[in-house]
Backbone as JSON Lines, residues from 0, in Angstrom:
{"i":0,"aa":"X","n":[-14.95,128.85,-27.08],"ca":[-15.14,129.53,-25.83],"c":[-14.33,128.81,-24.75]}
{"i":1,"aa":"X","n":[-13.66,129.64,-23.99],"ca":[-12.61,129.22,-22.88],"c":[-13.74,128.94,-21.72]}
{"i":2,"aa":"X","n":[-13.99,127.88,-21.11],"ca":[-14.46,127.52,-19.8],"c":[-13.37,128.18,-18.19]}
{"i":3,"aa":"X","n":[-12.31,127.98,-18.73],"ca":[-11.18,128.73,-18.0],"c":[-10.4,129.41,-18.03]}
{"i":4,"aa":"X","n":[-10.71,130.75,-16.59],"ca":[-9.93,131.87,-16.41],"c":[-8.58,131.75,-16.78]}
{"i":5,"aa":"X","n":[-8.06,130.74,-16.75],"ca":[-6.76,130.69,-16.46],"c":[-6.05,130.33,-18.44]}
{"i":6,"aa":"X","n":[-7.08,130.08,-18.87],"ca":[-6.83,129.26,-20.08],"c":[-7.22,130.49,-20.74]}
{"i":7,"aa":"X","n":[-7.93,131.14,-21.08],"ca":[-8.39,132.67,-21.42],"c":[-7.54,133.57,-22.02]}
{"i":8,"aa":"X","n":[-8.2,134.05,-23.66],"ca":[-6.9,134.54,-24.13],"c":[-6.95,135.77,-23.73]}
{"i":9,"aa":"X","n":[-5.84,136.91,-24.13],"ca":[-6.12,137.98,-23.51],"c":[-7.28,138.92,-23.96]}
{"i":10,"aa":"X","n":[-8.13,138.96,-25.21],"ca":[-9.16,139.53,-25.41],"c":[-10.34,139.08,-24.26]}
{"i":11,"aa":"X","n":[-10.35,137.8,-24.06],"ca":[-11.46,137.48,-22.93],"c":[-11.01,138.05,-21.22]}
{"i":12,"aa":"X","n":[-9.67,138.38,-21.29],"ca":[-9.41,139.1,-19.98],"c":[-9.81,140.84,-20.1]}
{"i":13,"aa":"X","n":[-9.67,141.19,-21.39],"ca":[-10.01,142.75,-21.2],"c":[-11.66,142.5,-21.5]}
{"i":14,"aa":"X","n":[-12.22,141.98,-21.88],"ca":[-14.07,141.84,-21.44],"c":[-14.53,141.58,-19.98]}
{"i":15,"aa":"X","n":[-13.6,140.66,-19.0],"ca":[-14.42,140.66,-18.11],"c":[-13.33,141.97,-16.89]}
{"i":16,"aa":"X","n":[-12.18,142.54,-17.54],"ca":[-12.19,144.29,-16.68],"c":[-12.93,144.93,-17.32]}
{"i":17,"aa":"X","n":[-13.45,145.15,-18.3],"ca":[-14.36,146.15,-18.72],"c":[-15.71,146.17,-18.32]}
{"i":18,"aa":"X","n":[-16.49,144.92,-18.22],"ca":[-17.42,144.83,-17.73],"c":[-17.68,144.73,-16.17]}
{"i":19,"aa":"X","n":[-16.47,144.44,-15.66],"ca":[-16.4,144.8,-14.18],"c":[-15.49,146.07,-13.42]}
{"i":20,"aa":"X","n":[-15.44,147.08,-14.45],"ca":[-15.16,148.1,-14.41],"c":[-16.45,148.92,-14.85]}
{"i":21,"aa":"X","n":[-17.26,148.87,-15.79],"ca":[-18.93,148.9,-15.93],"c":[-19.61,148.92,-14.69]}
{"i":22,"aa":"X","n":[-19.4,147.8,-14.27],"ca":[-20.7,147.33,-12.73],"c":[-20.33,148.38,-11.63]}
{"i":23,"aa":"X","n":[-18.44,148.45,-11.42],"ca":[-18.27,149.59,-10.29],"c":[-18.72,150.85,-10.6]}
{"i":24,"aa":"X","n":[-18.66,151.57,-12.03],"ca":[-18.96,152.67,-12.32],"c":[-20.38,153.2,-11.8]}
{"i":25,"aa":"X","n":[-21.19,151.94,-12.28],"ca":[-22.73,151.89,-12.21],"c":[-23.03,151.99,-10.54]}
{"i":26,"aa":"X","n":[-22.77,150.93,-9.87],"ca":[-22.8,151.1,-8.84],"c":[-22.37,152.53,-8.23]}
{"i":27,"aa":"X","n":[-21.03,152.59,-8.22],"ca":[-20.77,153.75,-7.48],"c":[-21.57,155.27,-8.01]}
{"i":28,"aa":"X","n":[-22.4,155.35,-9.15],"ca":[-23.03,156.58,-9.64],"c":[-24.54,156.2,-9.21]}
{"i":29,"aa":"X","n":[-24.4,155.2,-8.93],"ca":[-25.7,155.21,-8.17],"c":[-26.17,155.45,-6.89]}
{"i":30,"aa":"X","n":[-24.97,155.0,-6.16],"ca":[-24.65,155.38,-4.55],"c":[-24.61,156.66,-4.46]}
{"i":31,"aa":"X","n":[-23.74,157.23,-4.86],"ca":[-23.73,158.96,-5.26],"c":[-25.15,159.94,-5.7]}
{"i":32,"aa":"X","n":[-26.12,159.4,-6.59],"ca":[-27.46,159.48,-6.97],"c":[-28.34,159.31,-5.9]}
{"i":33,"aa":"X","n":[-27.86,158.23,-4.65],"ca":[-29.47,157.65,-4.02],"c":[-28.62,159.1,-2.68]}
{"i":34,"aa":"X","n":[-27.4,159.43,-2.43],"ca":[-26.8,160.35,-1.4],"c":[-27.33,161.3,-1.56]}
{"i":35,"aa":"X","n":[-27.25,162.35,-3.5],"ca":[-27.82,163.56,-3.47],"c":[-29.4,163.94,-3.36]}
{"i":36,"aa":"X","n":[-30.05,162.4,-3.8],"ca":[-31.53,163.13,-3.6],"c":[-31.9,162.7,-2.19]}
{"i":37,"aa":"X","n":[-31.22,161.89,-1.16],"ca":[-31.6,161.95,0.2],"c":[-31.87,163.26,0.98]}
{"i":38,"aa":"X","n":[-32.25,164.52,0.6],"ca":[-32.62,165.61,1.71],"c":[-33.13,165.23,2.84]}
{"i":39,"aa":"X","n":[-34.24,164.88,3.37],"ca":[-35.21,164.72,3.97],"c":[-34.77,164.2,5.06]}
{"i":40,"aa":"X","n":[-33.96,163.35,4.98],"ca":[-34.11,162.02,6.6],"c":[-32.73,162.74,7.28]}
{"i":41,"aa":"X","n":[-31.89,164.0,7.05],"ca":[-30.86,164.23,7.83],"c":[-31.53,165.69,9.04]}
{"i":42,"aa":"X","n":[-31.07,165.59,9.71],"ca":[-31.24,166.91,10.71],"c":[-30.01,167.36,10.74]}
{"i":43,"aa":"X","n":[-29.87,168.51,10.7],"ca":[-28.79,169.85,11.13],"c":[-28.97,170.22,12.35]}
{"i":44,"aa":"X","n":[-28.09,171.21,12.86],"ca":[-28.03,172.07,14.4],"c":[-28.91,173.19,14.12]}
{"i":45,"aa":"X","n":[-29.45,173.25,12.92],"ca":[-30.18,175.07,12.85],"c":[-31.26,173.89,13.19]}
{"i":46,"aa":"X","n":[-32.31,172.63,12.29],"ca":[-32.99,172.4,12.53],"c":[-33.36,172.22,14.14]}
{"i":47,"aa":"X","n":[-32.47,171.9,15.14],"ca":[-32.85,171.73,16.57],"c":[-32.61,172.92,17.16]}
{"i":48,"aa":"X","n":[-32.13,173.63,16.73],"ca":[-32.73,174.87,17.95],"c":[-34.06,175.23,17.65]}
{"i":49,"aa":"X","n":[-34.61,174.96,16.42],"ca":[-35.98,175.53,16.42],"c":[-36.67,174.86,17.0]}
{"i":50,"aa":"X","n":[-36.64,173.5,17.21],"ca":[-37.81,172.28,17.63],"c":[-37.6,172.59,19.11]}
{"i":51,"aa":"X","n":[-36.42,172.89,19.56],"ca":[-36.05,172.85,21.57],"c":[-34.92,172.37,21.81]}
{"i":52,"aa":"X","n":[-34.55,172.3,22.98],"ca":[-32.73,172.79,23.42],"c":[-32.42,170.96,23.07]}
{"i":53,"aa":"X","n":[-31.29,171.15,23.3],"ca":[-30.32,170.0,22.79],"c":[-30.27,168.96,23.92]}
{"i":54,"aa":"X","n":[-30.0,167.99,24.03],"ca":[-30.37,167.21,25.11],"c":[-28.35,166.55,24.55]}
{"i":55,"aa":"X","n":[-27.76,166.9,25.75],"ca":[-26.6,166.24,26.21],"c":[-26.38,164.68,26.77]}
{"i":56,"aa":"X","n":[-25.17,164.27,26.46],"ca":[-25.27,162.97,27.32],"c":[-24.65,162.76,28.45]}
{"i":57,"aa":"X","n":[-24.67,161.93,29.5],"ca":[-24.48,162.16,31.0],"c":[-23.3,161.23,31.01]}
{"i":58,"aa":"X","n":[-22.71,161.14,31.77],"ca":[-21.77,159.76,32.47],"c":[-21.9,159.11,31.71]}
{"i":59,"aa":"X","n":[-21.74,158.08,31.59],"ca":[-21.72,156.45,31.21],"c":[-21.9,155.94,32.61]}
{"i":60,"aa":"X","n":[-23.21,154.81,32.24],"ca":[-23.32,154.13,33.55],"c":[-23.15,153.0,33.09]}
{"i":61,"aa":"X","n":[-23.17,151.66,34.17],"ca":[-22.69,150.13,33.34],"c":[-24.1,149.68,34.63]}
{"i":62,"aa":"X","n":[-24.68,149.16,34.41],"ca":[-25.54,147.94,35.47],"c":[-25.59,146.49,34.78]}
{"i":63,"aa":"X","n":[-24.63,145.9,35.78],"ca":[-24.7,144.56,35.64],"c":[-25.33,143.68,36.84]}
{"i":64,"aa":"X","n":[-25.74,142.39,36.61],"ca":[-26.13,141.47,37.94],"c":[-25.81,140.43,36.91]}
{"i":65,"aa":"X","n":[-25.02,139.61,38.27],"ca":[-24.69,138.11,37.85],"c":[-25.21,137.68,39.56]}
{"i":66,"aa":"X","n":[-24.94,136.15,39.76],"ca":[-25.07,135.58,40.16],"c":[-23.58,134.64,40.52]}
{"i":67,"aa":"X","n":[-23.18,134.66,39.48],"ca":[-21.7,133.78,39.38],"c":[-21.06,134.47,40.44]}
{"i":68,"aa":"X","n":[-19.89,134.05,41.09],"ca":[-18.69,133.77,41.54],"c":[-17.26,134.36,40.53]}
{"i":69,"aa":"X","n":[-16.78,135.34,40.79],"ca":[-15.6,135.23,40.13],"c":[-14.44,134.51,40.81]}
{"i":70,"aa":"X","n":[-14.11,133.71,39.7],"ca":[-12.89,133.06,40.11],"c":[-11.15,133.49,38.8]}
{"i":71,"aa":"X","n":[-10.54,134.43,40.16],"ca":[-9.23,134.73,39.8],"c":[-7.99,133.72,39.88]}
């Protein structure tokens, strides 16, 4: 057994892409899995017109207080 990557013949390099080509698969079909059964927690535009009118956003306001001194 090779302790090192670098020393590693090429059969021990196609085990650890395969198995880390495994983990992305897994992962990413799982991400995809936990997306399609999420229904529930999204809202649409049909859902808010039924609940009441849409609430817009205003200006941008900034309120700051310092105390400091600017020095230019």
């Amino acid at each position: 057994m090779n302790h090192s990557f670098y020393s590693a013949d090429r059969m021990t390099h196609l085990k650890i892409v395969v198995v880390a080509l495994v983990a992305a698969i897994g992962v990413a079909g799982l991400g995809i899995s936990a997306r399609l059964a999420d229904t529930g927690l999204t809202q649409t535009a049909q859902t808010t017109r039924t609940t009441g009118p849409a609430v817009k956003a205003n200006k941008a306001v900034v309120l700051t207080s310092s105390d400091q001194s600017t020095i230019r």
